[in-house]
C-alpha positions as CSV (number, residue, x, y, z in Angstrom):
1,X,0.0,0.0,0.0
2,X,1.6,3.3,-1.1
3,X,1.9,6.0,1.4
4,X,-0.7,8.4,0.3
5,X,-3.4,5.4,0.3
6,X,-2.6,4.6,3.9
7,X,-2.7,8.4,5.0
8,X,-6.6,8.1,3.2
9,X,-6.7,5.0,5.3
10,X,-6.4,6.6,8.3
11,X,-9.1,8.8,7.8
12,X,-11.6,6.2,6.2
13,X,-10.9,5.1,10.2
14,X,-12.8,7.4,12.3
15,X,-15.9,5.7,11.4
16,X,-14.3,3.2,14.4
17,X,-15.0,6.3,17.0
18,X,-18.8,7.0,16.0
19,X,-19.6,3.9,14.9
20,X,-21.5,4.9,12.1
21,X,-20.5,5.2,8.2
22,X,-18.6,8.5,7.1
23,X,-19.0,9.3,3.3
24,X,-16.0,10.6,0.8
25,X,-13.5,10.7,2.7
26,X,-10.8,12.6,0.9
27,X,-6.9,13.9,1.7
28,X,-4.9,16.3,-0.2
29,X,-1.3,16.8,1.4
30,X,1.5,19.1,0.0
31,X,4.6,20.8,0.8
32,X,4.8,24.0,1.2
33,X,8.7,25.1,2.1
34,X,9.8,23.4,5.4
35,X,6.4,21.8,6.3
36,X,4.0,19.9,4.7
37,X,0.3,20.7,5.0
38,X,-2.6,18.5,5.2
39,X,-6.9,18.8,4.1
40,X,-9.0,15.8,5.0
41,X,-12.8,16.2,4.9
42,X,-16.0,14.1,4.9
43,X,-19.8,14.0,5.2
44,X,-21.4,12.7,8.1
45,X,-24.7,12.6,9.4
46,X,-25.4,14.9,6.6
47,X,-22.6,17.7,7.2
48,X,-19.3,18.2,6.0
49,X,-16.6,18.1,8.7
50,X,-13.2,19.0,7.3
51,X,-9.7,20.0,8.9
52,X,-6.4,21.5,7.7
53,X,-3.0,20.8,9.5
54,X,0.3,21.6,9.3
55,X,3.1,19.2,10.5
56,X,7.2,18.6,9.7
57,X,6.4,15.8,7.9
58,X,3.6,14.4,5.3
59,X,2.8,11.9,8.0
60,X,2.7,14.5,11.0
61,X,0.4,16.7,9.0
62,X,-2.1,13.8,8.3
63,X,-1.9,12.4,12.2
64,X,-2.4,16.5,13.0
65,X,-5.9,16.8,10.4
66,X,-7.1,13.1,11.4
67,X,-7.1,14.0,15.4
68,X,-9.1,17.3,14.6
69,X,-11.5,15.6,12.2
70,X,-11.9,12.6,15.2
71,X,-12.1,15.4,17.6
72,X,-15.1,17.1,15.4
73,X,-17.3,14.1,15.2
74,X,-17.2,13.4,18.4
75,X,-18.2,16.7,19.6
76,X,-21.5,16.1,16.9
77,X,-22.3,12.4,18.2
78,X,-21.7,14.3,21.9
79,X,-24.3,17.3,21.0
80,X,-27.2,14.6,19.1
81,X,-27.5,12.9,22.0
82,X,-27.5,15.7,24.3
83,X,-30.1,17.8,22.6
84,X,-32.5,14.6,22.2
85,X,-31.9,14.2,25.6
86,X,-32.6,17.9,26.9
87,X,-34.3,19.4,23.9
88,X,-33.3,23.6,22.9
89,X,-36.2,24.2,24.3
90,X,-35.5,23.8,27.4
91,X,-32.8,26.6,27.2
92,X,-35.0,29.5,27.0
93,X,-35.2,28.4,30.6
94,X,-32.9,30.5,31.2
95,X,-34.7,33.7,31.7
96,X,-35.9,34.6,35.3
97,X,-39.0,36.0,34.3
98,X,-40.6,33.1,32.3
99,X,-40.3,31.4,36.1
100,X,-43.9,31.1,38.3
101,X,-42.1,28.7,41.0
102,X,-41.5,30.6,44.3
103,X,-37.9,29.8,45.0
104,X,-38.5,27.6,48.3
105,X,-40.3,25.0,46.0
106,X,-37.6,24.7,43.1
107,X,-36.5,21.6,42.7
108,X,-32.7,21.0,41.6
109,X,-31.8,19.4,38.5
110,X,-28.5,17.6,37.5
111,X,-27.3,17.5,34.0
112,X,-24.4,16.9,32.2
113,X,-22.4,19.0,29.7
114,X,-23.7,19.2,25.9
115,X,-20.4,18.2,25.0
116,X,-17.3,15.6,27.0
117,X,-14.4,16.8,24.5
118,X,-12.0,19.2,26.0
119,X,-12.7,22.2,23.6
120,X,-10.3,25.4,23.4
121,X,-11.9,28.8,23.1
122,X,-13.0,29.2,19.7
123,X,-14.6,26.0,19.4
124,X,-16.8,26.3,22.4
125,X,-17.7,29.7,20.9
126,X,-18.7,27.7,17.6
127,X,-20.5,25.7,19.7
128,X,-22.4,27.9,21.3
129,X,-23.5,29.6,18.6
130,X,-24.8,26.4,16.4
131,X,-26.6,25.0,20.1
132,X,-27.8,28.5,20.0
133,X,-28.1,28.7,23.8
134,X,-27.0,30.9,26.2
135,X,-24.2,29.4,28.2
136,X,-22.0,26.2,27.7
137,X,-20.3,24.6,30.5
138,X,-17.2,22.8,29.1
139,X,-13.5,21.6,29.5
140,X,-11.2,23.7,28.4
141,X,-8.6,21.8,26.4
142,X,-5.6,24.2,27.5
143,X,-6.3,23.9,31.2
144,X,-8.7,20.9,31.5
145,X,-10.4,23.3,33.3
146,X,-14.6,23.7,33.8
147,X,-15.3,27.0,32.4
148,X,-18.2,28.7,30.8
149,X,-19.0,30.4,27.6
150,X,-21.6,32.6,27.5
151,X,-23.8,35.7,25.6
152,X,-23.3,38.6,27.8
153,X,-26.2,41.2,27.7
154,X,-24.3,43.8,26.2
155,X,-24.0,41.5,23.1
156,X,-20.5,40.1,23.5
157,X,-18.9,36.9,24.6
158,X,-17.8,35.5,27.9
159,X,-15.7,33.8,29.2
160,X,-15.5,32.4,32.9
161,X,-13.0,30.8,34.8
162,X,-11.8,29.6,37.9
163,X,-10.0,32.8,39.8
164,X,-6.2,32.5,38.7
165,X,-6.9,30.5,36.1
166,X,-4.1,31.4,32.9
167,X,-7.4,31.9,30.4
168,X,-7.6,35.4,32.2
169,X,-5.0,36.5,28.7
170,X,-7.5,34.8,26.4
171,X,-8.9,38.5,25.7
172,X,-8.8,38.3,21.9
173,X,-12.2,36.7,21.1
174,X,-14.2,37.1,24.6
175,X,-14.4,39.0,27.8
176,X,-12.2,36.9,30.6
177,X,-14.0,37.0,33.2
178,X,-12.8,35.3,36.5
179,X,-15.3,33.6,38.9
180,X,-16.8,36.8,41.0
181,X,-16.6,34.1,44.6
182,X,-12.7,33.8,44.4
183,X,-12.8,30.8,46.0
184,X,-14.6,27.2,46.0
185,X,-18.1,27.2,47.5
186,X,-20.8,25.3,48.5
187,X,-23.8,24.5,46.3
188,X,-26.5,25.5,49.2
189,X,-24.7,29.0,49.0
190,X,-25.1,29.4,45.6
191,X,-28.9,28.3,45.9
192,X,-29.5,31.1,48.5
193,X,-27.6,33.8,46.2
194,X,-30.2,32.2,43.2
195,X,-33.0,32.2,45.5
196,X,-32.3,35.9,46.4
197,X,-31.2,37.7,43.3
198,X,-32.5,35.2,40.6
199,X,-29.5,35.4,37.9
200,X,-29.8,33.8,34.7
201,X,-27.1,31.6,35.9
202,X,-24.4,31.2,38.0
203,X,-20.8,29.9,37.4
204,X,-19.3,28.5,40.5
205,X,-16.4,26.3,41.6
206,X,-17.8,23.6,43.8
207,X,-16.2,23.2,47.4
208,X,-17.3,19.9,47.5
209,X,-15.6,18.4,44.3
210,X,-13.0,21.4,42.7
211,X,-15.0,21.8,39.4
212,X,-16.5,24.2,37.7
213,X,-20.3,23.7,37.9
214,X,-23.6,26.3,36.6
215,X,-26.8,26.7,38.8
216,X,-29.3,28.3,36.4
217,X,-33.1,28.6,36.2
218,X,-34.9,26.5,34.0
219,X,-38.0,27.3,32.1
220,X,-40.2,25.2,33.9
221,X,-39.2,27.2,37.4
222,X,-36.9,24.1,39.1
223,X,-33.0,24.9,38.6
224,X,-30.6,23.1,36.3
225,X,-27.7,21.8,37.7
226,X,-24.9,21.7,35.1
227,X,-21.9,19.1,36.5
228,X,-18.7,19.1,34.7
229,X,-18.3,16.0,32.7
């Protein structure tokens, strides 16, 4: 088998990770100067996914677009299932005012993250946007990290993190915004802070685990609980 054929190989084999079939696979790879730079895409589920990657070698820059492409489906087979689970509907929830529960009788609801992939910055903003909700809990892939993303009401982006958390210099695409406590709390505190001033949502770092974790208020009046994957 020649070289380029197993490079097309190795993208023909993320159908292993999703267990369902990808169609037209293709790979271009080429040199350009010192490095050599790498296309792959494909159709799944009825979209195209592609990447591009650069690497020292023919076979670095293939490895380099085949981990992104494996990346990308996952974080589509991870977002299906989440959004059959907990349709968007459920996301206007969000707003305070569409509530008629008096805050004594919400109930509290666990959840898990839309997506498990670590994602960096601009791919939870991409993510954000197609879900087309208002805040995404995720891991950050440069700190493993539980952070938000979020729509901030003067129209921009947000981004919160743990305090001292490195992402406070990730000020190119969103607003870095460190978590207002400062320090890990506990999830009845948070409650009473909901229960008092009714946020959309709150961003907190539990005391009882270390992670990152949202309290919000759901459309049907109970709280949603998101827990770091």
């Amino acid at each position: 088998m020649s070289s380029t054929a197993m490079r097309l190989d190795a993208v023909e084999s993320l159908q292993r990770y999703v267990g369902e079939p990808i169609l037209d696979p293709r790979l271009t790879v080429r040199r350009e100067g010192r490095r050599y730079v790498a296309d792959a895409d494909l159709r799944f589920r009825g979209r195209v996914v592609a990447a591009h990657a650069a690497g020292p070698t023919a076979d670095a820059a293939t490895a380099a677009a085949v981990e992104r492409l494996r990346r990308q489906l996952l974080r589509i087979v991870d977002a299906d299932v989440a959004l059959r689970n907990e349709p968007r509907t459920v996301e206007p929830a969000l707003r305070p005012e569409r509530s008629h529960k008096p805050p004594a009788e919400r109930e509290i609801i666990r959840r898990r993250p839309y997506l498990a992939v670590p994602l960096s910055t601009v791919d939870a903003i991409d993510e954000l946007l197609d879900l087309d909700v208002e805040f995404m809990l995720f891991t950050h892939a440069r700190t493993g990290e539980a952070v938000v993303v979020h729509r901030r009401d003067d129209g921009r982006l947000g981004l919160i993190f743990p305090a001292g958390s490195v992402l406070a210099d990730e000020d190119d695409l969103v607003v870095p915004i460190p978590d207002r406590h400062g320090r890990p709390v506990a999830l009845a505190e948070v409650r009473e802070e909901m229960d008092l001033a009714e946020h959309r949502f709150v961003y907190f770092v539990d005391a009882a685990d270390g992670r990152g974790e949202v309290l919000y208020l759901r459309h049907d009046g109970d709280y949603g609980l998101v827990e770091a994957a």
